[in-house]
N, C-alpha and C positions, 0 to 999 in steps of 0.2 A: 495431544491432550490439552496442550495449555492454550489451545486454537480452539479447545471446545469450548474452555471454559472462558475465556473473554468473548464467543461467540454469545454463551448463556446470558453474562453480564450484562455484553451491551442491549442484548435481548430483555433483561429486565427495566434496563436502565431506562430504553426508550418504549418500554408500555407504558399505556395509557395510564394506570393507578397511579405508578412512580411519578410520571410528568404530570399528572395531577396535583400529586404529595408537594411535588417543590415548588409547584406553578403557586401555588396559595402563601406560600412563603417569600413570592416575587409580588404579588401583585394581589393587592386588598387584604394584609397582613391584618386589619384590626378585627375582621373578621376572627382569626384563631386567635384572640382576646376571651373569648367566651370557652374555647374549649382548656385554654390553659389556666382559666379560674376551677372551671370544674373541675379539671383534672388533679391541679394544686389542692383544691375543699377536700375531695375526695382522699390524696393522700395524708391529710391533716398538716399541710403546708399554707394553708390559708385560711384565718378565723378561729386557726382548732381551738383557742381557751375558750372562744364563743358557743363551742357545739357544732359548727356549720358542718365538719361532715357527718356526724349522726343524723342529721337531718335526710341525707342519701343513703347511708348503710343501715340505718333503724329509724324509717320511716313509719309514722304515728297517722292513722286515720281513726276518727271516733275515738279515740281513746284505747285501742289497741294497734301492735305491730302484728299484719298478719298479710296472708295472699293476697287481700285486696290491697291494700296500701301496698304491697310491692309491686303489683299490677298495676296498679295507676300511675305508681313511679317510672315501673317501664312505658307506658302509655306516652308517658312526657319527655321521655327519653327520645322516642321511636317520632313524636311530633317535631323537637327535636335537630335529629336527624334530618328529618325528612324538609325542614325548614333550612337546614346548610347544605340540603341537595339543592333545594328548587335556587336559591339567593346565587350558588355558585353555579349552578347553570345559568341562570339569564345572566353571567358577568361573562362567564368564560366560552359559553356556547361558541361564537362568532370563531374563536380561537381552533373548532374543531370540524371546520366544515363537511368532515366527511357524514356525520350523524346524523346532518338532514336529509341525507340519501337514506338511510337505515330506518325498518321498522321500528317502533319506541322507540324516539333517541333519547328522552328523557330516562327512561329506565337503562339504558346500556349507560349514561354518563354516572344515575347513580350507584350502580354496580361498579361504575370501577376510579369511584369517590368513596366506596368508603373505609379505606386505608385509618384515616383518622378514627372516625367512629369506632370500629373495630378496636384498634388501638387505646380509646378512652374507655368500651365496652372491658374489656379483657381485663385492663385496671381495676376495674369498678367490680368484677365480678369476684378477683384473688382478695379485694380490700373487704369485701361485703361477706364474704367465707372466712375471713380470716378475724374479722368482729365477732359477725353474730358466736361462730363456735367456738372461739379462745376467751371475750371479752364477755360475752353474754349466756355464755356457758350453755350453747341450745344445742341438740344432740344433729349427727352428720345427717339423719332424712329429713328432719327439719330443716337446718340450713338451707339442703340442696333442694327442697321445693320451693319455698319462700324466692331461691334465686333463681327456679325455675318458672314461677310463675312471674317473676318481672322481665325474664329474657321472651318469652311466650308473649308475653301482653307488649313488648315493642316491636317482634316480627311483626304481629296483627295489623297494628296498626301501620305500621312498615308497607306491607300487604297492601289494608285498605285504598291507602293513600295511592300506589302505585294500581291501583285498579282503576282508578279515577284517570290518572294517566294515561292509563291503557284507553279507557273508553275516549278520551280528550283526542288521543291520538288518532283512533280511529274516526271520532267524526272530524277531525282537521280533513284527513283523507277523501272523506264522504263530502266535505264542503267546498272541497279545490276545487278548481275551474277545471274542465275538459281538457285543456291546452296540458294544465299543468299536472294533471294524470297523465297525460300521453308520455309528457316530456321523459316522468318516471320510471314509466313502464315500458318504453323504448327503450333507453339506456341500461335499463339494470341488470339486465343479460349482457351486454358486451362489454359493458368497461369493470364487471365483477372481479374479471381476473387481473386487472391493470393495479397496479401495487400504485395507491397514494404518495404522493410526490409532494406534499406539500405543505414544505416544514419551517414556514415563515414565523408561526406563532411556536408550534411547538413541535419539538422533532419524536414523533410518535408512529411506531413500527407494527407494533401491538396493542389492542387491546379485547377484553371479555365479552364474550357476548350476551345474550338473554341469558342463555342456558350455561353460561362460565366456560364456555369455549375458548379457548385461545383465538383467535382470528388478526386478518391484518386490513387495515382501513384499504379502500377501493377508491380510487381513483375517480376523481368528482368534477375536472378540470373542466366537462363538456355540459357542464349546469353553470348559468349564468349566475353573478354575484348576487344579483339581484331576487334569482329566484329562492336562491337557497336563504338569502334573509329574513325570505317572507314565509317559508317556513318555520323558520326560529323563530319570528317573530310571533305567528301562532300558539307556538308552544308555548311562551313569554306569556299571552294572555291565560292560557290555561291554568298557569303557573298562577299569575296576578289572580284569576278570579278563586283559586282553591285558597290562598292565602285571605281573601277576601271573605269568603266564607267563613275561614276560620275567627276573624277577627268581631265578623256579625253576631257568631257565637259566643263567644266573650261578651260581648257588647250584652246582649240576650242573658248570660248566666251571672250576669251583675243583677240584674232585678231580683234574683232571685238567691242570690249570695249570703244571707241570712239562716239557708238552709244547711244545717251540718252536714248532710250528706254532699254538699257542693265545694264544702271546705274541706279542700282535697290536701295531703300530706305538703308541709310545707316545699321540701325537696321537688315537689312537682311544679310547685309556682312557680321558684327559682329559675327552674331547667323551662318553662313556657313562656315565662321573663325575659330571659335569656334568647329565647328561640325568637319573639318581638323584636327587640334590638338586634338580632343578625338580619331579619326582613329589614326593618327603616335602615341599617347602613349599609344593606347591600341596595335598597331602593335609591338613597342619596348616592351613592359611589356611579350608581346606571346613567342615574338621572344626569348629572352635573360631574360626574366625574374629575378631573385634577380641580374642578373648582366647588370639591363639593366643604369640603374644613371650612375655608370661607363662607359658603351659604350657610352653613350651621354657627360661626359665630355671628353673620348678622342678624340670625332668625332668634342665636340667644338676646341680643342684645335689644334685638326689637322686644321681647317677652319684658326683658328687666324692665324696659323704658314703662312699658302696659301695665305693671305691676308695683309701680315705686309708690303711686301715691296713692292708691285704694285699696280697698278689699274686694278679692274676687271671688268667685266660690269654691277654686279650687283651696285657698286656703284655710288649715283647721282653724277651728275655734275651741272656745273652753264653752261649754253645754251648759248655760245657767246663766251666762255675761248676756248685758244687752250691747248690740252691737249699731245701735244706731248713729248717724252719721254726726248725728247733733248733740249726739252724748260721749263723742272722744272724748279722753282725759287725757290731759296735755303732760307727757310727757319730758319735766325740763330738772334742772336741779333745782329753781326754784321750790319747784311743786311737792320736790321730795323729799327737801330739809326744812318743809313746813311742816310735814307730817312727825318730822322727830322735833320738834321745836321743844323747848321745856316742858311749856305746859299742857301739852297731848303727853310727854314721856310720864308725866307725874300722876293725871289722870289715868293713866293706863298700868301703872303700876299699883296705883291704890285701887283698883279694880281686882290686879291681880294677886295684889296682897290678900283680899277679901275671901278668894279661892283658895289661896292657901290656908287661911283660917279655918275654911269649912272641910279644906281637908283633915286637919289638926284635930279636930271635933270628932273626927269618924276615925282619929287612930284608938288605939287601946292604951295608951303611956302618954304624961304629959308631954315628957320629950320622946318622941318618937325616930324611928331613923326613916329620915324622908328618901327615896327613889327618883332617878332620874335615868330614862332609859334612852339610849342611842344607837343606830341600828346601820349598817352598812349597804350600801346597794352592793348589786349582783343580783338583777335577774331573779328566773325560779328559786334561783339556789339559795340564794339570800333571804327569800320569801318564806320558803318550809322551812331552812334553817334557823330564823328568828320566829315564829309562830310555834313550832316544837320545844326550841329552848325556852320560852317563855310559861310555856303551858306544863315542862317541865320543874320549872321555877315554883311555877305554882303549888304543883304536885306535889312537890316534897316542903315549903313553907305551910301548908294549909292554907294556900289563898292568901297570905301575908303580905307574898310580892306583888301581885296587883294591885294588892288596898295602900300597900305604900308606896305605888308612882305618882305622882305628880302629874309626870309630862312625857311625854316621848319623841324625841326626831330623829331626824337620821333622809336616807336617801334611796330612790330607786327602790329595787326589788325588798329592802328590806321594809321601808314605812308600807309595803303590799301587805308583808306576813304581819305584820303590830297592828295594823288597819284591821287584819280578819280574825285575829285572834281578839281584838275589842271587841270589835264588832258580837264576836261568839258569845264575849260575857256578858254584854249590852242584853243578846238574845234569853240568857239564863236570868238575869235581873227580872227581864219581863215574861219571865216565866212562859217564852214560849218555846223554848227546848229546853232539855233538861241537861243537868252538869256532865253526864257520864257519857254524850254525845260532844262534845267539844272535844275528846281527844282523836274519836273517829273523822271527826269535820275536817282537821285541821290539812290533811292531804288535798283536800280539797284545790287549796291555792296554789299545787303546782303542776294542776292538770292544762293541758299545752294551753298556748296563745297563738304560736308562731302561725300556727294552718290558717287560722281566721284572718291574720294580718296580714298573711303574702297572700290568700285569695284574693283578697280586697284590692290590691295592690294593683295586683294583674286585671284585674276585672274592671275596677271600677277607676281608681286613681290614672289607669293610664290610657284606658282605648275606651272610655263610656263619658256621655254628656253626663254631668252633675246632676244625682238624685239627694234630693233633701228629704230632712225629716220633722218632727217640731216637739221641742223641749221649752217650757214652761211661756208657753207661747210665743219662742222665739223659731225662726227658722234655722236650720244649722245645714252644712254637707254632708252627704254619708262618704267618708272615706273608711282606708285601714286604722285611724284613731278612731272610727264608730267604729268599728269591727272590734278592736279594742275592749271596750268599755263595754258593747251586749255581752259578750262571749266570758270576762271577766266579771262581769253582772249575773250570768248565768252559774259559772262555775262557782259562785260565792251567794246562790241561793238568794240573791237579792236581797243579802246583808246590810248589805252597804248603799244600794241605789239613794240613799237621799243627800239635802242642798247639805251644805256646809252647817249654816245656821242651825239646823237639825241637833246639833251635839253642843251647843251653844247652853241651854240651860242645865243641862247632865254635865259638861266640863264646871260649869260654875259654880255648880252645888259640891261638886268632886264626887260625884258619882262613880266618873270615869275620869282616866285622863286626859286631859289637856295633849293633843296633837297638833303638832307645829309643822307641816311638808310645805317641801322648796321648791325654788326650781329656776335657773339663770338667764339673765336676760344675754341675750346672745352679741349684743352691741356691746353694751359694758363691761360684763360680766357679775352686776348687782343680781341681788338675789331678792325674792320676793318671798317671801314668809307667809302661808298660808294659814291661817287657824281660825275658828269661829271669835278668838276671843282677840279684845283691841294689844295688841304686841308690839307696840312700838318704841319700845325698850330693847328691842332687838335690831333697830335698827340701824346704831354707830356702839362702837367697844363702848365701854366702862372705865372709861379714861378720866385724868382730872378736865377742870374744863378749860385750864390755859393750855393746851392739849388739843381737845376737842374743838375748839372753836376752828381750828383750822385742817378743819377734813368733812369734807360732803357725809353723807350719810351711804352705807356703803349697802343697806340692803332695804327693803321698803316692804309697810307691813299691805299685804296686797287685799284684805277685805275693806279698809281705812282708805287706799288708792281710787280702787275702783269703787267707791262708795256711790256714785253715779249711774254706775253701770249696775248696780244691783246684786255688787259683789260679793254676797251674803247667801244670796244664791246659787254660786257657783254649786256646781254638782260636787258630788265628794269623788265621785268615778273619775272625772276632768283633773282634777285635784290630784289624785294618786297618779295619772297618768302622764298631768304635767312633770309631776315629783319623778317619771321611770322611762320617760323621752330618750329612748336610746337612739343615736343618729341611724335616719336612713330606716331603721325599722320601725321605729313611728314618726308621724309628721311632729314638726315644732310645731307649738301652737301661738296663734296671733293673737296681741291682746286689742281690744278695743281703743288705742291710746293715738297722741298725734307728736309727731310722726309717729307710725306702725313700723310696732316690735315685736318679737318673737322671743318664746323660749324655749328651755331644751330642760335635759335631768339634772337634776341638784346634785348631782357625783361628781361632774364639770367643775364644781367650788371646795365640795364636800362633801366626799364619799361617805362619809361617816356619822354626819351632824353632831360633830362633837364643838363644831363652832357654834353653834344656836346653843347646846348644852353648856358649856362653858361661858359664853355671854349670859344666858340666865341667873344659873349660880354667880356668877359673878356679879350680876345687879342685885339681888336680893339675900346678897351675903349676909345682911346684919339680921334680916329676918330671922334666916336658916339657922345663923350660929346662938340666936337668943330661944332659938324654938325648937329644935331638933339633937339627937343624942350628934346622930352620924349623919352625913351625908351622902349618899352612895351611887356611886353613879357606873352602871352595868353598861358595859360597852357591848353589841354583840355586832362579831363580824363575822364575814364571810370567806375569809382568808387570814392566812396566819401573818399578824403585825412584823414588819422589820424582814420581812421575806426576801432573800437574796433572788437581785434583778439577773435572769437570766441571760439577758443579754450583753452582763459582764463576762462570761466564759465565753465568746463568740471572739472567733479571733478574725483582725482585723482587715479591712477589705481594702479596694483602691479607691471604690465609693464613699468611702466613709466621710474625706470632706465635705463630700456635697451634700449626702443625707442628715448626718448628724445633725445639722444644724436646725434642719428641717425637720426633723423626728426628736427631736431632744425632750421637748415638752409632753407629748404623746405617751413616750416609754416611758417616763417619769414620772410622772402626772399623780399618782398616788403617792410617790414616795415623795415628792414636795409638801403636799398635802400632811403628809405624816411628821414632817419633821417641822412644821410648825405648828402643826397640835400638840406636838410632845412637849412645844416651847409654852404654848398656853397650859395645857394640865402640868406643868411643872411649876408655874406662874401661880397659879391659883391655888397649888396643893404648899405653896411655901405658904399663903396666908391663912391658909385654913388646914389646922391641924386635925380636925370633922373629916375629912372630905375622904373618899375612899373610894379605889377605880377596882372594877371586877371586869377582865376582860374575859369572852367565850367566845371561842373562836374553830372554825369551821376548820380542820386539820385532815384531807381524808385519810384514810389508810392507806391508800396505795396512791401517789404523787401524781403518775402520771395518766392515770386516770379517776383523777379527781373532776368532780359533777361542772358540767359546763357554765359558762356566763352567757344566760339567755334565759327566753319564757319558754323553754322544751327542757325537758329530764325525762331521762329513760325510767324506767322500771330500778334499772339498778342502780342510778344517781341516785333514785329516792330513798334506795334502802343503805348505801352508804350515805348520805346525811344523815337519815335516824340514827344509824350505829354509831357515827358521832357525838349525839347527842347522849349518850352513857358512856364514850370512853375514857379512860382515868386520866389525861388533861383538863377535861370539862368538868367532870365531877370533883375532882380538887378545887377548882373555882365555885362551882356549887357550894361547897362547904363554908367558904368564904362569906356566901351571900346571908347562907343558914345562920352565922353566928352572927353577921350584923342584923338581922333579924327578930333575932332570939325566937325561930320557931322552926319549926318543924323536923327532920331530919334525911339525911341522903343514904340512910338503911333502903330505903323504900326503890331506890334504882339499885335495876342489874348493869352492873359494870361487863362492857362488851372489851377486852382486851385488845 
């Protein structure tokens, strides 16, 4: 008995699958790189606060989750696959000489390759059942089509692709020389029963056949080296050219990437992303082998050299800048403590005094309680959440809370929602929609991004020549930051498509408010202040000036910068997007300056823009406190203030020296942020006994699946942020807002418990 069973053992041990399974764990290990990210997305061990694996278990096309989105996900799945067959066949072929004797070797290698697959399938399918029907509450025969039409659409294509093989292989056959048909068809009758002897590469006793036979390799030793290479090598092209195809195609579906039907569920990019980079490092590892790390960092290092001192077209831009070569603006400290010199800060503030007086004019009380809103990034979530509570504000004020903002800042996903929620009352002002459509609008802003900007990514950003477009007669790149801005153009009804300067005469009259969006320069870390209106009172604290004199200016007002470049014109789209630059999902953007710089999201400084907000109050304090009852300044965030960092109950590792240090900033990075705004609104709330902070804040009901940090929200993110927006933490601050007001009343919301 125990002779059978270590018989069995060594019998699995040396099939072909097993000696596969560990062969890839020996030799071109970066390869399962790709499948331990997915696998990690998948079980929400990698990106979960971001959303990454809803992006694979509730996969969005057009704007529903349904058979087709899980079809096309299996599609990319099944591509894939079929991409870490063909990559580890031309590596490891040589290793298995007996499969150039065999019909299809490419199909028998990938039948008994897919150990892995299988394995991340099986995962994918209990995590994908275990969402949709527990989290998303969809009944059992829904689940199990939804997961039947994604396993269906990756056989297919599965299928397909090994069809192609099939025919490849048969005219390999049809095109051999005479000699080396003979050679085949000689031997294959007698040395069929000779048991493979040759276990230099890999000691392999068994493996599957076409038909999932057990079988044992045959005996190949009377087939020259030579010849059996030149069949592999065949295959190799087949391989080359179907992958070649597939990239033509890409190439081909970028022209046309504009099209929503093309902008296939983001999870699908990903997984065809993904499938790209197992082709190029399985191509570099063939090609150049132990010397391939090397030839990739002198190939990077040649690109940096190519890219240091111009603009090329791979690089974004902001849609509105002129980018010409004779109009850089020299980016120095001179340049940018000219801009805050005295007397730009003096003329800019008597400007901005002027706007407040016309605000003043349009309140209803001489002293009136002035509004200053601040808003937090986070993605969609932050978006609908500050658009909703605003619009709630409204509702129950009568309109009070708008008429008494001033100004608004803040970062990321939230200056999105405050942007569309103006933008809505902009549209009521001019009477081209009407008021009791801005509540239905307002969802609007958190209908996906993600599809449009990993299309693009894949299609255009990495395998297609530079297609341009032209904005205000300049030429720009279509990358995933154009994909961006149409798509978010689109979903906001073309609200919003105008220059900056556009809101320039409505802020000054106080029409509207005054919008302030950021965004970081990536060298320094200064921060560039966007607004139609001149703000360069924002650009060092509010300090004395034997103080001041000795400190640069620590952010720069960027329509007054680039005043060369026509920075008046900036698009407001470019503007919000510089302001929501989340790394890697959108491009930085380059500014026209010398030397060329880049920036990224203003959450990097100031997740909150309570720095801008607190610098203002603070410069025109003697205004406020001569002009206004209150002064009231609504913070809205997207996550609960003081929130205990999870990664203090993690107990301790053997890594911890080396990471910590390296990750300190990262984890933290809010909660630094936090604790010196607390130091500033404490600072300014000791001088001004006016000043009064109303925080709202985004608390879901259920912790651990509260609404992702990114541009995708399920269906049921959406309806737990509304239900936030009435529950008895928010509406206690509501009341808050109602008596510095003196209007309206919070009877009018239903309180969701």
């Amino acid at each position: 008995m125990l002779r059978k069973v270590r018989t069995f053992l060594f019998g699995v041990y040396t099939s072909l699958p097993v000696q596969l399974f560990l062969l890839h764990f020996k030799k071109f290990q970066v390869l399962l790189i790709f499948w331990f990210i997915l696998i990690a997305t998948i079980n929400g061990h990698f990106m979960f606060e971001y959303g990454a694996n809803m992006l694979f278990l509730y996969p969005e096309y057009l704007g529903s989750v349904n058979w087709v989105s899980m079809a096309i996900l299996g599609s990319a799945f099944g591509m894939f696959i079929s991409c870490w067959n063909i990559t580890t066949f031309i590596l490891h072929a040589k290793r298995l000489k007996f499969l150039a004797a065999t019909a299809q070797p490419f199909l028998k290698f990938s039948i008994n390759n897919l150990l892995i697959p299988i394995l991340f399938l099986v995962i994918y399918y209990i995590k994908t059942y275990s969402f949709l029907y527990h989290q998303q509450l969809l009944p059992t025969g829904q689940v199990l089509f939804l997961m039947l039409s994604s396993l269906l659409s990756c056989l297919v294509t599965l299928l397909f692709i090994y069809l192609y093989f099939f025919g490849a292989d048969r005219t390999i056959y049809k095109t051999m020389p005479i000699n080396d048909q003979e050679i085949l068809n000689k031997y294959k009758d007698d040395y069929a029963a000779q048991p493979y002897n040759d276990y230099t590469y890999m000691n392999v006793h068994y493996y599957l056949s076409g038909t999932l036979k057990l079988k044992v390799p045959r005996n190949v030793n009377h087939y020259s080296t030579g010849f059996l290479d030149s069949i592999f090598k065949q295959h190799h092209r087949a391989a080359i050219l179907f992958i070649s195809i597939i990239i033509a195609l890409l190439i081909a579906s970028s022209f046309f990437i504009e099209t929503s039907l093309l902008q296939v569920p983001a999870g699908a990019s990903i997984t065809a992303f993904f499938a790209l980079l197992i082709v190029i490092a399985g191509a570099l590892s063939y090609i150049f082998g132990t010397w391939s790390l090397i030839v990739v960092f002198f190939a990077i290092f040649g690109l940096n050299s190519f890219y240091k001192f111009s603009f090329r077209p791979s690089q974004n831009k902001a849609y509105g800048l002129v980018y010409d070569d004779s109009l850089r603006t020299v980016y120095s400290r001179k340049a940018i403590n000219d801009l805050a010199a005295d007397e730009k800060i003096t003329a800019d503030s008597l400007h901005f005094i002027n706007i407040l007086n016309n605000w003043k004019r349009r309140q209803t009380s001489d002293k009136p309680t002035i509004t200053f809103v601040s808003v937090s990034g986070g993605g969609s979530r932050s978006a609908l959440f500050t658009a909703e509570i605003m619009y709630a504000l409204d509702s129950i004020t009568n309109h009070h809370f708008y008429q008494s903002t001033i100004a608004i800042t803040g970062a990321s996903g939230g200056m999105l929602g405050a942007a569309w929620y103006r933008a809505l009352n902009l549209k009521v002002q001019e009477k081209q929609i009407a008021q009791k459509l801005v509540g239905p609008y307002l969802e609007l802003i958190s209908k996906d991004l993600l599809n449009p900007i990993f299309s693009s990514m894949v299609t255009r950003d990495l395998v297609t020549p530079p297609q341009y477009f032209t904005y205000q007669d300049q030429r720009y790149t279509k990358d995933r930051g154009y994909a961006f801005e149409q798509n978010f153009d689109a979903n906001t009804l073309g609200f919003l498509n105008h220059s900056i300067d556009y809101y320039k005469g409505m802020e000054q009259n106080a029409e509207t408010p005054v919008m302030i969006l950021s965004n970081v320069n990536t060298i320094d870390a200064r921060k560039f202040n966007i607004c139609a209106q001149p703000i360069s009172f924002l650009m060092r604290p509010n300090t004395p000036s034997y103080i001041d004199k000795y400190n640069d200016a620590d952010a720069i007002d960027f329509k007054a910068f680039f005043r060369n470049n026509n920075g008046g014109n900036l698009s407001m789209l470019s503007a919000l997007r510089m302001n929501a630059t989340f790394p890697y999902v959108l491009p930085n953007v380059h500014l026209p300056t010398s030397p060329i710089i880049d920036v990224m999201d203003a959450g990097f400084r100031d997740n909150t823009g309570l720095e801008n907000a607190i610098r203002f109050l603070s410069f025109f304090n003697d205004w406020l406190t001569q002009n206004c009852e209150e002064i009231l300044l609504v913070q809205i965030m997207d996550r609960p203030q003081g929130s205990w960092n999870r990664f203090v109950e993690k107990s301790p590792t053997i890594t911890d020296p080396i990471l910590k240090p390296a990750t300190l900033t990262q984890k933290n990075m809010f909660h630094f942020q936090e604790y010196s705004q607390m130091l500033l609104l404490e600072e300014y709330a000791r001088h001004n006994p006016k000043f009064k902070r109303v925080l709202l804040e985004y608390i879901p009901f259920n912790k651990k699946n509260a609404a992702s940090l990114s541009f995708h929200l399920t269906e049921k993110e959406k309806r737990d942020i509304k239900a936030t927006i009435s529950s008895p933490p928010v509406i206690e601050n509501y009341q808050q807002i109602v008596n510095s007001l003196n209007a309206g009343s919070i009877s009018t919301i239903k309180v969701k418990p």
